[in-house]
C-alpha positions, 0 to 999 in steps of 0.5 A: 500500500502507498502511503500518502504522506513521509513516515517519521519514524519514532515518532511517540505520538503517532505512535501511542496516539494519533495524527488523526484524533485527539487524546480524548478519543481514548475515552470512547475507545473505552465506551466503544470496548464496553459496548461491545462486549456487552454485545457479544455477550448479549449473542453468546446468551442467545446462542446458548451453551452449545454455542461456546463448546466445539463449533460447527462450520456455521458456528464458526462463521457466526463467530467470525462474523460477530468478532469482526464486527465487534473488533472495528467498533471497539477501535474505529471512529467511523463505524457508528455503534448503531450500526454495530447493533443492526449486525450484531442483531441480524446475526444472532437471528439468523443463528436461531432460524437457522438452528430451528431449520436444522432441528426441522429439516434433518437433511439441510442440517447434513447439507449446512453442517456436515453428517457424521461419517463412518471411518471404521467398522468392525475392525476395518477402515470404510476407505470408501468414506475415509478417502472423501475425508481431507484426513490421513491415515496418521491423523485417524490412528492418532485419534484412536489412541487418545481413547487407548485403541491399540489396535483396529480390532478393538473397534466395533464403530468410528465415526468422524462428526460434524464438529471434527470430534471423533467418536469410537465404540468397542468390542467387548473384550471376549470379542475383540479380533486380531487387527492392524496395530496402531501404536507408534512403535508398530508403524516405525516397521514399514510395512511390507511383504509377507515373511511368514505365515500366520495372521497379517492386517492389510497396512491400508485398511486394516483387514486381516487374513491367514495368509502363507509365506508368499506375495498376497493381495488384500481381498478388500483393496487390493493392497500388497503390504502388511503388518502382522495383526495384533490380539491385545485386548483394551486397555481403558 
């Protein structure tokens, strides 16, 4: 950007104050502050709680948009407050008609927030969902663990929800089946050919087969490289 006038450097008044309003605008910075965040605490209210826990991508934009506004009143001398009042009204409007659209329309709901999606089921990766989600294998196994997953046999469901949050159900321990290890210490093997036979988990998406000491291909993807599958039952 071109600046329309020589810069001073160091120049304190500038600095701390302005060319442009006198020491006295101080004080409505300070009113400007208090009004404003009285606003935002006037929507959050109307949001609710949900509205301050993990966000949706809407809750998202609505908060966007409110800090925005509030951030150039707070400060700005040419953005009238009431001005202010109309977007911080029309904003928290349209949060609850579109909270209400949600909870009557479940299908504008997937369309406006997202649906929750299947990653694994009964020990494998659904690839089918997972490769239309912007995650990588590193990221899901990295998830499982924080809810002490060793491996994909102990997971019955997992499901990636709207907010991103990931929820997991599990076998029981008498049904847990062997599937692929997830731990960091298993991954630093790569994976790679069939060396002996016995049970192996396929390293792309987790099925397991009896498999003998030659080259195999996993009958669900097609994938060439394993893992030896894992037993361990979970640990909560």
């Amino acid at each position: 950007m071109l600046l329309t006038a020589p810069v001073d450097p160091f120049d304190w008044n500038r600095f701390f104050l302005s060319d442009n309003a006198p020491p006295l605008y101080l004080l409505e910075i300070a009113l400007r502050c208090l009004l404003t965040y009285l606003l935002v605490l006037g929507a959050l209210r109307v949001t609710g709680r949900r509205g301050v826990r993990q966000l949706s991508i809407f809750e998202l934009s609505i908060i966007l948009a409110l800090g925005s506004a509030a951030g150039d009143a707070m400060f700005y001398d040419d953005v009238p407050m009431l001005h202010v009042l109309v977007v911080f009204v029309m904003v928290s409007a349209l949060y609850l008609v579109f909270n209400r659209l949600t909870e009557k329309f479940p299908r504008f709901s997937d369309w406006l927030e997202g649906a929750p999606v299947l990653l694994v089921e009964n020990g494998e990766i659904n690839l089918a969902n997972f490769n239309k989600q912007k995650l990588t294998q590193k990221e899901l196994f990295g998830e499982l663990r924080q809810h002490q997953v060793e491996h994909l046999g102990q997971v019955r469901r997992a499901y990636i929800e709207a907010t991103g949050n990931f929820s997991s159900f599990f076998f029981e321990d008498d049904d847990v089946r062997p599937g692929l290890p997830i731990l960091p210490e298993g991954l630093m093997q790569p994976p790679r050919q069939v060396e002996k036979a016995g049970l192996h988990a396929c390293s792309l998406c987790g099925h397991v087969q009896e498999l003998p000491q030659h080259t195999a291909h996993c009958t669900v993807c097609n994938n060439d490289t394993w893992l030896e599958a894992c037993t361990a039952k979970r640990q909560a």
